[in-house]
PDB file with one MODEL, atoms N, CA, C and O in Angstrom:
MODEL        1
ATOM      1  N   UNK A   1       6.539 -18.281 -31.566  1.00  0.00           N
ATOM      2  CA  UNK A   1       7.154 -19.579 -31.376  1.00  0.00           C
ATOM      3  C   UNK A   1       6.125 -20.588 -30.892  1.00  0.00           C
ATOM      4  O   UNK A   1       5.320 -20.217 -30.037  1.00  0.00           O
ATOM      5  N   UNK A   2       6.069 -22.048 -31.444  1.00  0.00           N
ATOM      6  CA  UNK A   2       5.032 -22.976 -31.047  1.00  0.00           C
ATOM      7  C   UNK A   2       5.838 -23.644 -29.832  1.00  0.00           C
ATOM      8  O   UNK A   2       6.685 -24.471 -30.170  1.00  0.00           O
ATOM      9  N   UNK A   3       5.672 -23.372 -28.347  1.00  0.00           N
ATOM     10  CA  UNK A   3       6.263 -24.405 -27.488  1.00  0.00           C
ATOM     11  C   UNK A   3       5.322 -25.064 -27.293  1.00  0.00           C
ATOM     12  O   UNK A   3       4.138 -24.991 -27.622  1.00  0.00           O
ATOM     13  N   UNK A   4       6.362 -26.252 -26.286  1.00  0.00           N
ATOM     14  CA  UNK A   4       5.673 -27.387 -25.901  1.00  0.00           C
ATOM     15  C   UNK A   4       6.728 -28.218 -25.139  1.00  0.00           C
ATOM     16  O   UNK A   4       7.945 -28.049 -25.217  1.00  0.00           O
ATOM     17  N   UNK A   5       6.177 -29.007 -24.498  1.00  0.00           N
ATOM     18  CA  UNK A   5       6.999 -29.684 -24.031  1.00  0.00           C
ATOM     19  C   UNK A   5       7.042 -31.299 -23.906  1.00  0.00           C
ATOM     20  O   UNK A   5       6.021 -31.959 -24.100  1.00  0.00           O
ATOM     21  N   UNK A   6       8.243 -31.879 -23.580  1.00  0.00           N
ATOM     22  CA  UNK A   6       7.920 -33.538 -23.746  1.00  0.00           C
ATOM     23  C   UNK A   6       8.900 -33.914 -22.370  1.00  0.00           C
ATOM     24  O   UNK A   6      10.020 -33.523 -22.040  1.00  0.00           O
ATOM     25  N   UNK A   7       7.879 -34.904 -21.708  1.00  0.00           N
ATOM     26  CA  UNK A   7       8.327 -35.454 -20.796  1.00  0.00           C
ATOM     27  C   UNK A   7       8.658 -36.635 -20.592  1.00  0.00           C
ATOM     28  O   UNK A   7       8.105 -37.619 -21.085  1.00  0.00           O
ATOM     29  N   UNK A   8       9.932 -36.633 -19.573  1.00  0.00           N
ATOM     30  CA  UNK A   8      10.233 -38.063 -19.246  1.00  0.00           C
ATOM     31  C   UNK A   8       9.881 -38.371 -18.012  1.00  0.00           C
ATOM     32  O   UNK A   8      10.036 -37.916 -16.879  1.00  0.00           O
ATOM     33  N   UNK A   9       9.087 -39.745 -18.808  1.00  0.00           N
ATOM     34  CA  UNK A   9       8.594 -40.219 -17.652  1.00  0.00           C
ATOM     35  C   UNK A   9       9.427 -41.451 -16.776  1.00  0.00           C
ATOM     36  O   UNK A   9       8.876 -41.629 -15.690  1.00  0.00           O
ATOM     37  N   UNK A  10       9.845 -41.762 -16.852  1.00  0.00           N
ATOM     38  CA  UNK A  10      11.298 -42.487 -16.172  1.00  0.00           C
ATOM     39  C   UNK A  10      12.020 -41.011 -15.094  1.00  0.00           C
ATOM     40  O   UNK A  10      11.929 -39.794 -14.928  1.00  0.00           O
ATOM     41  N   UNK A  11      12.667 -42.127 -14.654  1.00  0.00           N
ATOM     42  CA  UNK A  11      13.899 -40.931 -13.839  1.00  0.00           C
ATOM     43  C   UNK A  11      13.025 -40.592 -12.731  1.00  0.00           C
ATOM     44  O   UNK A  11      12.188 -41.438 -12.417  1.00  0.00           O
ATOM     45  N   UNK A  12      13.081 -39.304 -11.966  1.00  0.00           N
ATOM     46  CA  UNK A  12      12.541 -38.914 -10.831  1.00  0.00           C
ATOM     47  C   UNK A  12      11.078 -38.262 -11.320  1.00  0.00           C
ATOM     48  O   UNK A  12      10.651 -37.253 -10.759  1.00  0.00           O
ATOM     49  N   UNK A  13      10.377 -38.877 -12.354  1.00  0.00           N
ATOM     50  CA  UNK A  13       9.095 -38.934 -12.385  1.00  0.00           C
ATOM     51  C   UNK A  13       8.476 -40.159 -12.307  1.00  0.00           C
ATOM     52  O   UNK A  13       7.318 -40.410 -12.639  1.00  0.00           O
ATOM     53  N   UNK A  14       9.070 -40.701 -11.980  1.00  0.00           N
ATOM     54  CA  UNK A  14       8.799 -42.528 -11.768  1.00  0.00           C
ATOM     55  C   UNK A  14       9.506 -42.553 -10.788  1.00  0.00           C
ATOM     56  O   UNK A  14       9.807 -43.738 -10.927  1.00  0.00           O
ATOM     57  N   UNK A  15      10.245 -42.150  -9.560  1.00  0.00           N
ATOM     58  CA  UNK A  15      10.792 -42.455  -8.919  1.00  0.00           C
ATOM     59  C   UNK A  15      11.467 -43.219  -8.776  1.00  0.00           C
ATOM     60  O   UNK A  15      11.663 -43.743  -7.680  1.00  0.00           O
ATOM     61  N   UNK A  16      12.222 -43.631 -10.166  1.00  0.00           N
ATOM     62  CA  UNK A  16      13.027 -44.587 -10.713  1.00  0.00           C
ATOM     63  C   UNK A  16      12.659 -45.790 -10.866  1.00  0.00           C
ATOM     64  O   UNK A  16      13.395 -46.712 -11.216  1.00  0.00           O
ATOM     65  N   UNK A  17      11.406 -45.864 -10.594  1.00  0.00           N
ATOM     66  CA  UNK A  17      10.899 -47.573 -10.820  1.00  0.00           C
ATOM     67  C   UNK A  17      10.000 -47.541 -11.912  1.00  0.00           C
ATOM     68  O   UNK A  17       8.818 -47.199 -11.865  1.00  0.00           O
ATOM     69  N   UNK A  18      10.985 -48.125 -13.423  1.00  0.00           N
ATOM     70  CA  UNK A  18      10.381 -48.181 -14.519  1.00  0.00           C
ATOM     71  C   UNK A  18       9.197 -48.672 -14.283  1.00  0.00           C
ATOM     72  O   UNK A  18       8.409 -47.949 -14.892  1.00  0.00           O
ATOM     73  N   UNK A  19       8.259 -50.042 -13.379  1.00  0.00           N
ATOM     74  CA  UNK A  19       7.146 -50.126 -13.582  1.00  0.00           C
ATOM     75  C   UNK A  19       6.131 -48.729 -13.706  1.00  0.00           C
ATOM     76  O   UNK A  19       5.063 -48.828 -14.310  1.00  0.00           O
ATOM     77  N   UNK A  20       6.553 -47.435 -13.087  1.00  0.00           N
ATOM     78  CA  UNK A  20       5.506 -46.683 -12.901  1.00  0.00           C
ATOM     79  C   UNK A  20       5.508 -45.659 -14.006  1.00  0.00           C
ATOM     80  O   UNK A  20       4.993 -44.544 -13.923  1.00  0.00           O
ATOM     81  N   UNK A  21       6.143 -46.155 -15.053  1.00  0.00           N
ATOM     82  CA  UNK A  21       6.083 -45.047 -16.291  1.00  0.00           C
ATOM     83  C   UNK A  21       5.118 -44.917 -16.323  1.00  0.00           C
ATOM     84  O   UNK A  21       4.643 -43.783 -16.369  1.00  0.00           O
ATOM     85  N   UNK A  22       4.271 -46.152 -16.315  1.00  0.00           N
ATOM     86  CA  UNK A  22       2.928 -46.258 -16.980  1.00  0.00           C
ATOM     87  C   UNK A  22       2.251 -45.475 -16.364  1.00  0.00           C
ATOM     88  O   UNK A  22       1.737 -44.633 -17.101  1.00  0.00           O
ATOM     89  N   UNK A  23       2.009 -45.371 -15.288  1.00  0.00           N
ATOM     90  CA  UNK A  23       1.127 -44.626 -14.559  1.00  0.00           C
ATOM     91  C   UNK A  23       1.845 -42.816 -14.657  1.00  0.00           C
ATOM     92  O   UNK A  23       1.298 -41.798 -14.233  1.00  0.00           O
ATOM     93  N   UNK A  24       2.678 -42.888 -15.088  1.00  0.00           N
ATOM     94  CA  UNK A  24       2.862 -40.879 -15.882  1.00  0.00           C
ATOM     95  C   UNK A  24       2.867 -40.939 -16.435  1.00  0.00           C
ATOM     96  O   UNK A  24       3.046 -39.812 -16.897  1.00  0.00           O
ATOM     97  N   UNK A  25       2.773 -41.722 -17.293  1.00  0.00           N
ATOM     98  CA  UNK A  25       2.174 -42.004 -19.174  1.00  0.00           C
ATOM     99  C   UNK A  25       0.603 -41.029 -18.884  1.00  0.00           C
ATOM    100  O   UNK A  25       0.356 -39.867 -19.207  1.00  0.00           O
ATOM    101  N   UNK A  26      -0.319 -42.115 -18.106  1.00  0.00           N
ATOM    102  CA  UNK A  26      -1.449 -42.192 -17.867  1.00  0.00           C
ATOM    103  C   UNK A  26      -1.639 -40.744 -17.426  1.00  0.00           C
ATOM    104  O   UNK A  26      -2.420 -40.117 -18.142  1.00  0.00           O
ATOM    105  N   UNK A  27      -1.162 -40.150 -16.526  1.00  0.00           N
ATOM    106  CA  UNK A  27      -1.150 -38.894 -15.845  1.00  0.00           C
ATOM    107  C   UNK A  27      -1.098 -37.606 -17.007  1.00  0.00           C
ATOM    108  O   UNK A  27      -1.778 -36.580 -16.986  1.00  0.00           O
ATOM    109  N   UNK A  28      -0.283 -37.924 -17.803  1.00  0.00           N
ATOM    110  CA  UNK A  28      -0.398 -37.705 -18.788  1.00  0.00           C
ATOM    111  C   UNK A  28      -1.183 -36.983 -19.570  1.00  0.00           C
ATOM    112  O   UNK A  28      -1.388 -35.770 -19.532  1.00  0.00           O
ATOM    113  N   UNK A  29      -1.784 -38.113 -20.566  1.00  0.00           N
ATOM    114  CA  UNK A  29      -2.782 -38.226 -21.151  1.00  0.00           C
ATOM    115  C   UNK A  29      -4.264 -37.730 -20.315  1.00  0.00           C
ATOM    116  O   UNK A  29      -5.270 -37.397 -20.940  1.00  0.00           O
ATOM    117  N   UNK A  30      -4.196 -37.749 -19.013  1.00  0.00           N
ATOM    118  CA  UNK A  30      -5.221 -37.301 -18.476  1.00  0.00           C
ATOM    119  C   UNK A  30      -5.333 -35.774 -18.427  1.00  0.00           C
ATOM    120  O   UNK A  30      -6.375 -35.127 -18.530  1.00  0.00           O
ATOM    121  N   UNK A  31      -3.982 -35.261 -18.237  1.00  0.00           N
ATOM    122  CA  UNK A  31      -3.589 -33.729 -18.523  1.00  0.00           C
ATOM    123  C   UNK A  31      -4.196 -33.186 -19.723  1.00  0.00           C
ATOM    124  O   UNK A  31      -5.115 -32.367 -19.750  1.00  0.00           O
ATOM    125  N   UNK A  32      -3.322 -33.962 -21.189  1.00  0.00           N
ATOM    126  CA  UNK A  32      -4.188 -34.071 -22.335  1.00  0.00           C
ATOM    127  C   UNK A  32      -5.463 -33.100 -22.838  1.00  0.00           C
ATOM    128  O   UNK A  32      -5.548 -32.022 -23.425  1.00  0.00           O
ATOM    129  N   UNK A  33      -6.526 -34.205 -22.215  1.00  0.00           N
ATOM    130  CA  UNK A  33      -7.587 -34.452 -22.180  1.00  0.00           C
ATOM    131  C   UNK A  33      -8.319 -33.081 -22.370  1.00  0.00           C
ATOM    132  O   UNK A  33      -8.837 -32.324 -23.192  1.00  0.00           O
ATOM    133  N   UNK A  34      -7.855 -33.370 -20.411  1.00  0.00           N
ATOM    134  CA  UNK A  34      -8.685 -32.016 -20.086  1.00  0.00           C
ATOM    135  C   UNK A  34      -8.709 -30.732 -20.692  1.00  0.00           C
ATOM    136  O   UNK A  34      -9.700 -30.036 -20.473  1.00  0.00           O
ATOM    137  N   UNK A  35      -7.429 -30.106 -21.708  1.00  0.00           N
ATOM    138  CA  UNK A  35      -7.542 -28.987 -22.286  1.00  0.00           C
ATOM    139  C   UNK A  35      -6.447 -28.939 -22.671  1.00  0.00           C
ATOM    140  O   UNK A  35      -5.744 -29.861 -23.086  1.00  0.00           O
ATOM    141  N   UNK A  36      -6.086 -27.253 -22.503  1.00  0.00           N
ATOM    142  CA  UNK A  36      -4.961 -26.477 -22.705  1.00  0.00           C
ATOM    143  C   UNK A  36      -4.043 -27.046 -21.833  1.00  0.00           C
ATOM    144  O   UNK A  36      -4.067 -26.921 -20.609  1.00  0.00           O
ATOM    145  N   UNK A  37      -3.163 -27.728 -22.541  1.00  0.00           N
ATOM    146  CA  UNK A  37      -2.185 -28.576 -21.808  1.00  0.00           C
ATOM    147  C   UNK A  37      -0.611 -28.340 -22.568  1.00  0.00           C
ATOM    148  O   UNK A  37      -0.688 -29.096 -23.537  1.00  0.00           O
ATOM    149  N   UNK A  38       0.804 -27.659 -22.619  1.00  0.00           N
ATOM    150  CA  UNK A  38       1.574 -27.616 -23.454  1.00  0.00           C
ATOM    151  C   UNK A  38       2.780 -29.011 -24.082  1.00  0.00           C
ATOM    152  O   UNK A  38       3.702 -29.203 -24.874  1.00  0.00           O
ATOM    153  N   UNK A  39       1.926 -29.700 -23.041  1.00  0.00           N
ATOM    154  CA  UNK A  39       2.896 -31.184 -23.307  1.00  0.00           C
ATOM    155  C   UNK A  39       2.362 -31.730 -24.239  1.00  0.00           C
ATOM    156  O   UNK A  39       1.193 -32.106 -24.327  1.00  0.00           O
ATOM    157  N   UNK A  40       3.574 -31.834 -25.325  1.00  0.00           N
ATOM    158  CA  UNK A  40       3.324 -32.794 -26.904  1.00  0.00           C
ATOM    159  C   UNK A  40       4.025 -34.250 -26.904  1.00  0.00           C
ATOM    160  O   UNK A  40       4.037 -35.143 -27.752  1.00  0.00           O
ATOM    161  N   UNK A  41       4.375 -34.183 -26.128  1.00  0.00           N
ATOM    162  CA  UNK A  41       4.983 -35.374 -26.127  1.00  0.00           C
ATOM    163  C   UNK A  41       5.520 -36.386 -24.971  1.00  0.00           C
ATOM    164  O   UNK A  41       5.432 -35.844 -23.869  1.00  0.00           O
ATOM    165  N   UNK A  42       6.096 -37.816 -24.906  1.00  0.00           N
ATOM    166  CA  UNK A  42       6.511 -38.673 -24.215  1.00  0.00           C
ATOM    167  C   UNK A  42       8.213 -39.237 -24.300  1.00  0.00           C
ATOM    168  O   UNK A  42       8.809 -39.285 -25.377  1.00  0.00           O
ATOM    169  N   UNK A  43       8.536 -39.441 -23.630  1.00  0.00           N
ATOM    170  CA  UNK A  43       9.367 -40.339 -23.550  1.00  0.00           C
ATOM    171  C   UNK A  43       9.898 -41.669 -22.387  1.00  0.00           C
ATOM    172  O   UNK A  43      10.608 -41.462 -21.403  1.00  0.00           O
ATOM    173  N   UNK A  44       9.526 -42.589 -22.671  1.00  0.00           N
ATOM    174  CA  UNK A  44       9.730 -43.824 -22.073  1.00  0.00           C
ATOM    175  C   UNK A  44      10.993 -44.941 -22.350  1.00  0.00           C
ATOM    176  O   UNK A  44      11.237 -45.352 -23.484  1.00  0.00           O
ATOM    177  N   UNK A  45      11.864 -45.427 -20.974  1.00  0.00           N
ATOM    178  CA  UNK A  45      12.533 -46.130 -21.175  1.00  0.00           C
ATOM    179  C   UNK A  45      12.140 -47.290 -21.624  1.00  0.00           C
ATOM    180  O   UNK A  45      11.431 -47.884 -20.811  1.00  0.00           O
ATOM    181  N   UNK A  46      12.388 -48.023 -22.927  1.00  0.00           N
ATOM    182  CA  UNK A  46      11.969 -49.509 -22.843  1.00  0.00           C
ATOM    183  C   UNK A  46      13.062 -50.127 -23.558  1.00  0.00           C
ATOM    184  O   UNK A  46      14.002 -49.631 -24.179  1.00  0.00           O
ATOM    185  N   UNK A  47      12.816 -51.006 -23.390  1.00  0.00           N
ATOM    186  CA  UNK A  47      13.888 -52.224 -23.932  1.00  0.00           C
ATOM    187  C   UNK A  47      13.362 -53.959 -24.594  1.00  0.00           C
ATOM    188  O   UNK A  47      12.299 -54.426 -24.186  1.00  0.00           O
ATOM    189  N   UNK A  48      13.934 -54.486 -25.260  1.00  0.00           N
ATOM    190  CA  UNK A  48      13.210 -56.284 -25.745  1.00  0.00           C
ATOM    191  C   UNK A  48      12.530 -56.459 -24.199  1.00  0.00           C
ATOM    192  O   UNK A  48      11.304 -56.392 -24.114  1.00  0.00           O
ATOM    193  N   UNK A  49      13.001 -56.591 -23.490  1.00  0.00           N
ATOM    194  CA  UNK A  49      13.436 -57.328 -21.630  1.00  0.00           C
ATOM    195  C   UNK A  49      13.179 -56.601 -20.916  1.00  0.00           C
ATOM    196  O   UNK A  49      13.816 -55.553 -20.815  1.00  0.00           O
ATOM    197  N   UNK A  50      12.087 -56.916 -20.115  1.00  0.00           N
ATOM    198  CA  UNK A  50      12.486 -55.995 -18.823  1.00  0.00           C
ATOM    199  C   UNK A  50      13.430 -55.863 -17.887  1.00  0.00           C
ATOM    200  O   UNK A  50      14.203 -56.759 -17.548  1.00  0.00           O
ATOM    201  N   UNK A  51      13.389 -54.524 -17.357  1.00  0.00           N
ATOM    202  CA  UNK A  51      14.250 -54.695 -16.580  1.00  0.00           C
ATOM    203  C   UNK A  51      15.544 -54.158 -16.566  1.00  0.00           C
ATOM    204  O   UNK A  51      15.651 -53.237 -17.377  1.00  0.00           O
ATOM    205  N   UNK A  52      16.844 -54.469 -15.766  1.00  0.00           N
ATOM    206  CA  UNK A  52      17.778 -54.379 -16.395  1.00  0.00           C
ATOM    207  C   UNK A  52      18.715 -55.328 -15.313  1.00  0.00           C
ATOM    208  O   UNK A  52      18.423 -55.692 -14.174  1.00  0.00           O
ATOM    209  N   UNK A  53      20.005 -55.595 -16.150  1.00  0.00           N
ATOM    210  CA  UNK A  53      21.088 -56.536 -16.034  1.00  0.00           C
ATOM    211  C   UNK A  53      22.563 -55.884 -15.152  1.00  0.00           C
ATOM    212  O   UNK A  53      22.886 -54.740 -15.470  1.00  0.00           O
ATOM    213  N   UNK A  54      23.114 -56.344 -14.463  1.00  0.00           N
ATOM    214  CA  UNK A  54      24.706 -55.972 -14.481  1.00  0.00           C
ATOM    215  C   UNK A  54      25.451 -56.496 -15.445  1.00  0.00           C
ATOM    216  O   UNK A  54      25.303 -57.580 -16.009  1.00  0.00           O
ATOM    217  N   UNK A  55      26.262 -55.675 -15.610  1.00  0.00           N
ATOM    218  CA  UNK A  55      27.558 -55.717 -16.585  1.00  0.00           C
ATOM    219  C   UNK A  55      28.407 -57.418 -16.356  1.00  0.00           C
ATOM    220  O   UNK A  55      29.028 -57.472 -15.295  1.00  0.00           O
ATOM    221  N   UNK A  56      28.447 -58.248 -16.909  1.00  0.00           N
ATOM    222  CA  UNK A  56      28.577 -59.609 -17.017  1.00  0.00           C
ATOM    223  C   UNK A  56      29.648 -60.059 -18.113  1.00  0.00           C
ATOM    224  O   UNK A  56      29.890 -59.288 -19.042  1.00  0.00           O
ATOM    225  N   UNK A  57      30.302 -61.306 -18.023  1.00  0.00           N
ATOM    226  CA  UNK A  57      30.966 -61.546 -19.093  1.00  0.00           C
ATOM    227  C   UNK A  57      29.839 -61.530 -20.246  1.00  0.00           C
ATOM    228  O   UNK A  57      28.703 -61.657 -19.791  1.00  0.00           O
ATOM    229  N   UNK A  58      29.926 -61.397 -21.672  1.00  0.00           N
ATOM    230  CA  UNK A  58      29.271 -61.409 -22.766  1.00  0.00           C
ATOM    231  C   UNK A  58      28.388 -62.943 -22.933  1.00  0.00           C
ATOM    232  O   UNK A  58      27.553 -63.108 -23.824  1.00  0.00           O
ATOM    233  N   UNK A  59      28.609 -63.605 -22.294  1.00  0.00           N
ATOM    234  CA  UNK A  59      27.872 -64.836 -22.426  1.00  0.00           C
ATOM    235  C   UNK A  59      26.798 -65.029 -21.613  1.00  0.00           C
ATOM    236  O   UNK A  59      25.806 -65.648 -21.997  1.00  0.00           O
ATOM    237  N   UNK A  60      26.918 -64.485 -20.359  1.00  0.00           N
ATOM    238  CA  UNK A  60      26.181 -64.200 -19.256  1.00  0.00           C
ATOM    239  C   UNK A  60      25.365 -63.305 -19.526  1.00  0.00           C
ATOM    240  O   UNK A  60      24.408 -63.300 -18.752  1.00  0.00           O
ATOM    241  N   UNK A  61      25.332 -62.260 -20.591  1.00  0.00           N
ATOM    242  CA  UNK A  61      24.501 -61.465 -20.641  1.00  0.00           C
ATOM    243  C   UNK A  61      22.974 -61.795 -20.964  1.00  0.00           C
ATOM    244  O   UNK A  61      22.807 -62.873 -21.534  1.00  0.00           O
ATOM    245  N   UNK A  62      21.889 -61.076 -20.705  1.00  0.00           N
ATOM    246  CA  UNK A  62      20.373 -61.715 -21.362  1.00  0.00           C
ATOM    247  C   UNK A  62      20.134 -60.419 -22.784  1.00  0.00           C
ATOM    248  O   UNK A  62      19.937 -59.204 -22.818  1.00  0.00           O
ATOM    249  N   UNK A  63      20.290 -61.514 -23.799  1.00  0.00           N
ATOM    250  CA  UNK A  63      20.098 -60.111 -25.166  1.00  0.00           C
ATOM    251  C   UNK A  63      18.660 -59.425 -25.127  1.00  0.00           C
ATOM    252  O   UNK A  63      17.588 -60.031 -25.156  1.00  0.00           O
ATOM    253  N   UNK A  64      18.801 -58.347 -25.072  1.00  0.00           N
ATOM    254  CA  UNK A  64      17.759 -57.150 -25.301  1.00  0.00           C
ATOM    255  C   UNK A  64      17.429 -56.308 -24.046  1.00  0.00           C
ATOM    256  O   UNK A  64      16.665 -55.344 -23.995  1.00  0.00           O
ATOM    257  N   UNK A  65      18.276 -56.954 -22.867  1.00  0.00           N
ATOM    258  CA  UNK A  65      18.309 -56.328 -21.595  1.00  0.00           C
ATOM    259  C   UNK A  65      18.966 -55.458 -20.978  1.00  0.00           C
ATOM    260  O   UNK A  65      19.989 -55.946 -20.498  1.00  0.00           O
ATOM    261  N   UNK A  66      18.846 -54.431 -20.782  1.00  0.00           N
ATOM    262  CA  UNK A  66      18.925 -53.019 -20.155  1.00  0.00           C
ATOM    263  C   UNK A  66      20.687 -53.143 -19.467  1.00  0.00           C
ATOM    264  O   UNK A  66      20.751 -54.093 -18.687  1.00  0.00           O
ATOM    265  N   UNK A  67      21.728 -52.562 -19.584  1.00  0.00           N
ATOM    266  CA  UNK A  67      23.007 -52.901 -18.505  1.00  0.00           C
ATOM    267  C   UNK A  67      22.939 -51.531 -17.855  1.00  0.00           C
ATOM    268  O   UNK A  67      23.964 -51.179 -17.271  1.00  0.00           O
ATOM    269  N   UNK A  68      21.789 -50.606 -17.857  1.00  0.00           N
ATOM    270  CA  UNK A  68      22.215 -49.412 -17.774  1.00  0.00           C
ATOM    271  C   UNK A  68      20.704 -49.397 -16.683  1.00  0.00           C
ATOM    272  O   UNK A  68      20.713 -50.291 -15.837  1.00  0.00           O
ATOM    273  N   UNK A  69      19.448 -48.442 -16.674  1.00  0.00           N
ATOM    274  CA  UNK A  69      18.677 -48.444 -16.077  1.00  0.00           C
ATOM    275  C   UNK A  69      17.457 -49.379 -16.913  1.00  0.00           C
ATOM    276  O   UNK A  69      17.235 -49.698 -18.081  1.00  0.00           O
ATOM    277  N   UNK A  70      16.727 -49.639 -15.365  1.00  0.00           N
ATOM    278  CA  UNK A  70      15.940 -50.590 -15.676  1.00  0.00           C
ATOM    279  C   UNK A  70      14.916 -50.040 -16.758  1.00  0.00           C
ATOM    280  O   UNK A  70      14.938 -48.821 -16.927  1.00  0.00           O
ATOM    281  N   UNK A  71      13.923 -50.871 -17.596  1.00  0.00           N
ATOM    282  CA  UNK A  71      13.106 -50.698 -18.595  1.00  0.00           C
ATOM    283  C   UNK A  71      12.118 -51.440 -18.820  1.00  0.00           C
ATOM    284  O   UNK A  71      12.101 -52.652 -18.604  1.00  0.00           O
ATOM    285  N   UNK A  72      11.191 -50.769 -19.280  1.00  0.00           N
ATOM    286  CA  UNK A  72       9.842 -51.560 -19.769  1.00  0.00           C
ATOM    287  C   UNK A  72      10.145 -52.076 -20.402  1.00  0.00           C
ATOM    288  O   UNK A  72      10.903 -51.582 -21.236  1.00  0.00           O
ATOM    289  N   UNK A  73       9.653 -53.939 -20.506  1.00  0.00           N
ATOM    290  CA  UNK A  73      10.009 -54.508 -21.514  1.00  0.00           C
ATOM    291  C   UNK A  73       9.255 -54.609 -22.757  1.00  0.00           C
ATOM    292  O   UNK A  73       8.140 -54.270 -22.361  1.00  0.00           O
ATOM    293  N   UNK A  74       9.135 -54.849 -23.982  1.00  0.00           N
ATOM    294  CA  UNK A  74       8.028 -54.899 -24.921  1.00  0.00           C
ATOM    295  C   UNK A  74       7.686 -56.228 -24.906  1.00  0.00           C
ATOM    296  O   UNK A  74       6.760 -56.635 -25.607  1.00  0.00           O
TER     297      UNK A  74
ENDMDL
END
């Protein structure tokens, strides 16, 4: 069997603060690097917007923004 694994980096590997995906992105890739490593992959919250919104009338809302957990914006 070929394992491997893919991580999320959001959630309690970011300690919930989407800014720090980046930096277990980075952590990452530094793993990578160095060798024999079984992680193939990523996963990152992002969204249009950073950030994220409360649940609002539909007019109030900001389009492409998160109502759920916060996100990297593109």
């Amino acid at each position: 069997l070929n394992t491997g694994l893919m991580v999320d980096c959001s959630h309690a590997n970011s300690q919930k603060d989407h800014a720090k995906q980046i930096s277990v992105c980075q952590s990452i890739v530094d793993q990578r690097r160095s060798g024999d490593c079984p992680i193939r992959g990523v996963m990152i919250e992002s969204h249009l917007v950073g950030g994220n919104q409360p649940i609002a009338a539909p007019n109030k809302l900001t389009y492409g923004k998160s109502i759920t957990d916060a996100c990297l914006g593109w």
